[in-house]
C-alpha positions in Angstrom: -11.7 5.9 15.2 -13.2 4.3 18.2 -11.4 3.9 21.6 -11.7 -0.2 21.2 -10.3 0.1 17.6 -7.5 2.1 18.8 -7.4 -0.5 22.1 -7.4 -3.6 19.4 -4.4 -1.5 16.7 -2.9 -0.3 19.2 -1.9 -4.3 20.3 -1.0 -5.6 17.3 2.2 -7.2 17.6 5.4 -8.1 15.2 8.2 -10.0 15.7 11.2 -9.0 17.2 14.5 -9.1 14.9 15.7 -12.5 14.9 13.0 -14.2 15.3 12.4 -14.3 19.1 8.5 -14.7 19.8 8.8 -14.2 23.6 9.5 -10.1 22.8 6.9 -8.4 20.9 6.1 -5.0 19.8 3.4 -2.8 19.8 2.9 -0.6 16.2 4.6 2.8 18.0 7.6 0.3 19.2 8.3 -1.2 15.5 8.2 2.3 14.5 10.5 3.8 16.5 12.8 0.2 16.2 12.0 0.6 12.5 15.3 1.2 9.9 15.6 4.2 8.2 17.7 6.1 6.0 17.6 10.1 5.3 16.2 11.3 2.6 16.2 14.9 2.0 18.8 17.7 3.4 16.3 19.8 4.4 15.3 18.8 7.5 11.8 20.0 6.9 11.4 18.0 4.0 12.4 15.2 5.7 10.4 15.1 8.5 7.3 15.4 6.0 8.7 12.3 4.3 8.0 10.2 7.2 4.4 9.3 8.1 2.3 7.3 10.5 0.9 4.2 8.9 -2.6 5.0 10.2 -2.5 8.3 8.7 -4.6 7.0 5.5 -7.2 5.6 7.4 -7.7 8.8 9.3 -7.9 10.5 5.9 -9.9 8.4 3.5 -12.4 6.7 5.8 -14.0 9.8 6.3 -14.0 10.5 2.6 -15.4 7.1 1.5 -18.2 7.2 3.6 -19.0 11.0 2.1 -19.0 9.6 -1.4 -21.1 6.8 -0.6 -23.4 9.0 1.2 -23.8 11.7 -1.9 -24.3 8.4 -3.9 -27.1 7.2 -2.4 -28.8 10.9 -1.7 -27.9 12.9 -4.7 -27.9 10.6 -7.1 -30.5 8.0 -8.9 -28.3 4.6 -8.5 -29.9 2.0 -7.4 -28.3 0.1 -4.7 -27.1 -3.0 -7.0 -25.5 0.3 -9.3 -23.9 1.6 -6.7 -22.5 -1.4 -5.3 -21.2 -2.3 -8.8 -19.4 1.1 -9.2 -18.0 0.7 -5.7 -16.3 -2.9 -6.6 -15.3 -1.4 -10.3 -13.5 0.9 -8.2 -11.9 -1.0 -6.2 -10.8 -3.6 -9.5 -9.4 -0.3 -11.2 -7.2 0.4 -8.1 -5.4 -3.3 -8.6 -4.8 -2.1 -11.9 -3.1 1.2 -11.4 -1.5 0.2 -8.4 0.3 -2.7 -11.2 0.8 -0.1 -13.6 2.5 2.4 -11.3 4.3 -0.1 -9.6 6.2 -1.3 -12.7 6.0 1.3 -15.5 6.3 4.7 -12.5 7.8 3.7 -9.5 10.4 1.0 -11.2 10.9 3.5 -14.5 14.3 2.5 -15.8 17.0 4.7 -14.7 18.7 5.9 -17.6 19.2 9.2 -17.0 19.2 11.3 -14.2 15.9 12.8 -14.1 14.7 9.1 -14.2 16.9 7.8 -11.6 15.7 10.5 -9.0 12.0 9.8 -9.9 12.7 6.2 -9.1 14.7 6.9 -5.8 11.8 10.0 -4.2 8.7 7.9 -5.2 10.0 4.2 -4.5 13.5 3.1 -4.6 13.7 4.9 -0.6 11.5 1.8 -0.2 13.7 -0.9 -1.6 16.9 0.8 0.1 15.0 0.5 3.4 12.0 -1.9 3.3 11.8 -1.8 7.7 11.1 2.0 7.7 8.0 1.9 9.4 7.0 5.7 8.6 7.7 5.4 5.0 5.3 2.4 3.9 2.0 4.9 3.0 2.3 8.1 0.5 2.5 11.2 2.5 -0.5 13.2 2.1 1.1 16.0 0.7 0.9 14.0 -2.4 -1.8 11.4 -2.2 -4.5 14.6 -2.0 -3.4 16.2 -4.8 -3.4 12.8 -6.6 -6.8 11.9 -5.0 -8.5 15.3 -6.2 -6.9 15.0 -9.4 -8.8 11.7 -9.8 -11.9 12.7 -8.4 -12.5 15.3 -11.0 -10.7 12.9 -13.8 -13.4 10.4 -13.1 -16.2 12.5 -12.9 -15.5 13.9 -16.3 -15.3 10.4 -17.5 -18.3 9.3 -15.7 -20.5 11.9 -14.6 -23.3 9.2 -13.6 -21.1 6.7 -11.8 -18.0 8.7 -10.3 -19.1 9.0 -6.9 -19.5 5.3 -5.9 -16.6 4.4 -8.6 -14.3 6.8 -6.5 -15.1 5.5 -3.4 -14.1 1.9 -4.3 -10.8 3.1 -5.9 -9.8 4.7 -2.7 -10.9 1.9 -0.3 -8.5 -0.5 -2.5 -6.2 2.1 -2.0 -6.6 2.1 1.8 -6.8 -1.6 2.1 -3.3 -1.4 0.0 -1.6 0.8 2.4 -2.9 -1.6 5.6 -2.0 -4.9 3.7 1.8 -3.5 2.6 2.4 -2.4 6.1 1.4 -5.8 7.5 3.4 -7.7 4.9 6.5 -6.5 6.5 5.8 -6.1 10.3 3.3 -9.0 10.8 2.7 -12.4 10.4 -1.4 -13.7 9.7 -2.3 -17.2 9.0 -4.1 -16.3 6.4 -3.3 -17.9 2.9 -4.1 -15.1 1.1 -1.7 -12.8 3.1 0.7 -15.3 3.0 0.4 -15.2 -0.5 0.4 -12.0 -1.4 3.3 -11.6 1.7 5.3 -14.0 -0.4 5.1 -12.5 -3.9 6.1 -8.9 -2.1 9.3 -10.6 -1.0 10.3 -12.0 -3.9 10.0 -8.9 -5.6 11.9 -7.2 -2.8 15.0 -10.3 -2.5 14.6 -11.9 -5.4 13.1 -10.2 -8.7 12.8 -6.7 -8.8 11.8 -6.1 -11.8 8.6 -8.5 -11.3 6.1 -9.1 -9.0 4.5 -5.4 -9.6 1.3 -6.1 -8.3 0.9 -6.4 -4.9 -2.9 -7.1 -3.8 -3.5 -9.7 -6.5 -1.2 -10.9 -9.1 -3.6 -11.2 -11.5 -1.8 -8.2 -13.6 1.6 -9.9 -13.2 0.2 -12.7 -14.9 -1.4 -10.7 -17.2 1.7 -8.7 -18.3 3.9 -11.5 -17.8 5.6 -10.3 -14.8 4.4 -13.2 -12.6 7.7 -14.4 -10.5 6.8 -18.3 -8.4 8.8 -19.1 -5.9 10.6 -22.3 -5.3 11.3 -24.2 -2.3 14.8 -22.7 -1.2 12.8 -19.0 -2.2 10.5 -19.7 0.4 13.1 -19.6 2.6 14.4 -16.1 1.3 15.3 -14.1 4.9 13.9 -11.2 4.3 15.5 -9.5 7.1 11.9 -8.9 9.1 12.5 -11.7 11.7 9.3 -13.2 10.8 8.8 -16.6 10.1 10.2 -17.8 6.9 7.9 -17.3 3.6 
């Protein structure tokens, strides 16, 4: 990353609990102000559960560009191909982000095996939604899950998979950035307002909907889709941000 990118992150500012706009915070300050709770014993483990939120960017920007670079040399796409791929890509991520999200990381906990899935892969999340360092998948299981992919796709689309995969991975980049703003920052934006205020509801108000979190389109789709009234748009969700 360039120095002036790091300059420009590295100023970023939230809001300071309660609501006080004269004190703000730089990222490294709302992560060490951040709430936590432990998750492992092992203490190990448990430092390996927490992560830096630019961590994925680091990764997978790198990685991207290699894809679309081997698409454009080693293959015979044509620009408009490619480019088609890329944004099929990045359409399939909204989709198995939604279907993780409610059918994975939300799996009803009936037994015990089902109720520890739940808590390791997302319910840490919902027990501690401020934890600054446990808002983007650790690598030590987004790799495996990337390479896994990479080869899944190219043996389902041996002409396409490079472009295809670089899409996929720059929704789920652009995921990762988005969730972490939704609950440190506050843009003017009316689509990250939107999106800010469906992830709250689903956080405050309706757990068991509002599974997509870039577009709702899926939650429509599977009839998961919960609106928010006028007192819900008040909903404190405990970020000291403005109110939804």
């Amino acid at each position: 990353m360039c120095r002036t990118a790091r300059r420009r992150i590295g100023r970023l500012a939230v809001q300071a609990p309660g609501g006080n706009m004269a004190k703000r915070m730089t990222i490294k300050e709302a992560m060490e102000k951040s709430e936590t709770i432990r998750m492992f014993e092992n203490p190990l483990l448990e430092r390996l559960s927490h992560v830096h939120p630019a961590t994925p960017f680091v990764i997978y920007i790198p990685v991207i560009g290699v894809l679309l670079y081997f698409a454009v040399t080693a293959t015979t796409l044509s620009a408009l191909e490619i480019a088609a791929a890329f944004a099929a890509g990045m359409l399939f991520w909204t989709f198995i982000e939604y279907f993780l999200h409610r059918f994975i990381f939300h799996i009803p906990q009936t037994i015990k095996v089902f109720k520890a899935i739940y808590f390791y892969s997302h319910g840490i999340h919902h027990d501690a939604p401020r934890d600054a360092t446990r808002l983007v998948m650790p690598p030590g299981a987004s790799i495996p899950l990337a390479v896994a992919l990479f080869f899944l796709f190219r043996y389902a689309s041996p002409v396409y998979y490079l472009p295809f995969m670089g899409g996929f991975i720059t929704g789920y980049v652009i995921y990762d950035f988005l969730h972490f703003s939704v609950h440190f920052f506050q843009f003017k934006s009316a689509y990250f307002k939107m999106i800010r205020r469906n992830h709250m509801m689903h956080h405050y108000r309706a757990p068991r909907k509002n599974f997509g979190f870039t577009s709702p389109f899926w939650d429509y789709v599977g009839g998961s889709y919960f609106g928010s009234t006028a007192e819900d748009r008040n909903v404190d969700d405990h970020s000291g941000l403005k109110p939804l």
